[in-house]
Every structure is written in C-alpha cells, then in structure tokens.
C-alpha positions in Angstrom: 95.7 126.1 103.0 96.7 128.8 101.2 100.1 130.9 101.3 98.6 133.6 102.8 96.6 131.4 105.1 97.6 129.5 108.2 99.7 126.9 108.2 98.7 123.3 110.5 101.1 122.4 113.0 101.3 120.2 115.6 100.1 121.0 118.7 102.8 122.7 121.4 100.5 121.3 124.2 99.8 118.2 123.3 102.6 117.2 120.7 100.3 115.8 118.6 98.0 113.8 121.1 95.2 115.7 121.0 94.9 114.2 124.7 96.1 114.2 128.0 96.1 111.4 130.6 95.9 112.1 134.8 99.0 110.8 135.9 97.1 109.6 139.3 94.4 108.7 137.8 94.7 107.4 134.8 91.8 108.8 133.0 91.6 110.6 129.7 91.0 113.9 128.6 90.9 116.1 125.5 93.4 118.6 124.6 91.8 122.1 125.4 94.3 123.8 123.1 93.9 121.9 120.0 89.9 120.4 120.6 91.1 117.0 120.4 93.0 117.1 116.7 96.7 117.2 117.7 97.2 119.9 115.1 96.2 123.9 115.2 96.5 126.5 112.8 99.3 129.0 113.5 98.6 132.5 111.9 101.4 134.8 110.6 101.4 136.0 113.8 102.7 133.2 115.6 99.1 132.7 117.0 97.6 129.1 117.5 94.0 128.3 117.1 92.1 124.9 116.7 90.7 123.5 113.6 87.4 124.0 113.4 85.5 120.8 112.6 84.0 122.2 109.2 87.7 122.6 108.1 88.3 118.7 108.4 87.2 117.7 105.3 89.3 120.4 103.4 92.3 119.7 105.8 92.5 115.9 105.8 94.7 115.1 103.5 97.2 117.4 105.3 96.3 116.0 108.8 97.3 112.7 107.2 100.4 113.6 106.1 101.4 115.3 109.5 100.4 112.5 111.6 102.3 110.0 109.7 105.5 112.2 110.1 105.1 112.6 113.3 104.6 108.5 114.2 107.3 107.9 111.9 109.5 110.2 114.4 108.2 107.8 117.0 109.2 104.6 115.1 106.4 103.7 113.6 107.5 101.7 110.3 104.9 100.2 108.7 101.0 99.2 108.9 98.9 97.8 111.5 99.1 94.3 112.3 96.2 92.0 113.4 97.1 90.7 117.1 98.0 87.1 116.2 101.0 88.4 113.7 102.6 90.6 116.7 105.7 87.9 117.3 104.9 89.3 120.9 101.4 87.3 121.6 103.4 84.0 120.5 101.6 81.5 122.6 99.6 83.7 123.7 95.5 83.5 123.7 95.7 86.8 121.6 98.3 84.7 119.6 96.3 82.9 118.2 94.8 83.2 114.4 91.0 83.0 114.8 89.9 82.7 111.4 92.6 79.7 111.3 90.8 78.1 114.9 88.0 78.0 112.8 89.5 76.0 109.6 90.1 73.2 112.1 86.8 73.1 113.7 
C-alpha cells in the first residue's frame, strides 16, 4: 500500500486467526471483523475494515510477511515437517515413513 493509503494490520478481534472456535462446542467460525484474513486495513483514522478479496493478489506478499511474524511470535522456527519426521509420532502409526513401507514391500 501506499503511504497515504492504509496500512494491514492484524486483526484486534481475532489476533490474526481470522477464526473463532465455540468454546462448548467446538465448531468453527469466521471472523466477522476481518472476513476470515486475520489482517484488516486501518485508515489514518484509526478505522479497521477487511481486505476486500480483489485486494489479495496486490496484498500478498505483505500478508506473507505479517503472518510469518506473527507465527514466529508464537514459536514457530522453521518449515513444515511431514508426520513421520515429528520425533513426537516415534512409534507411532503416523510415525511411520510411507514411502519407505513401500521400499520394503
């Protein structure tokens, strides 16, 4: 965006969600402030609106950027690893490397 333009943010509702989960429940539902992104644009006036969806593609990049900050601030360190290299499904069923499984066979 530009510098007169509003800036993205995360979402104060959310936190960067873009969800919300029934604590009885359990079930799932979008964020009504932010549509679903986790991020909104905040005017000079302070003011929060979503991202429209034809704004995405222009936005991305930025959207990137902001989500990986904020899973870094959650402890996220690194890339996504397949089930069968998380030392926590060891011996487990998940734990198991299917493309070795079929090697063997």
């Amino acid at each position: 965006m530009n510098a007169m333009g509003p800036r993205i943010i995360r979402c104060v509702s959310c936190d960067g969600f873009g969800w919300f989960e029934d604590d009885f429940s359990g079930e799932g539902e979008d964020c009504d402030w932010c549509a679903g992104a986790g991020y909104v644009y905040r005017d000079g006036n302070e003011r929060d609106r979503p991202i429209p969806q034809a704004d995405y593609a222009s936005v991305a990049d930025e959207l990137e950027r902001l989500e990986l900050e904020r899973l870094r601030a959650l402890g996220y360190q690194g890339s996504a690893r397949k089930p069968w290299q998380q030392a926590i499904r060891k011996d487990t069923q998940l734990g198991r490397d299917p493309y070795h499984d079929e090697e063997e066979s």
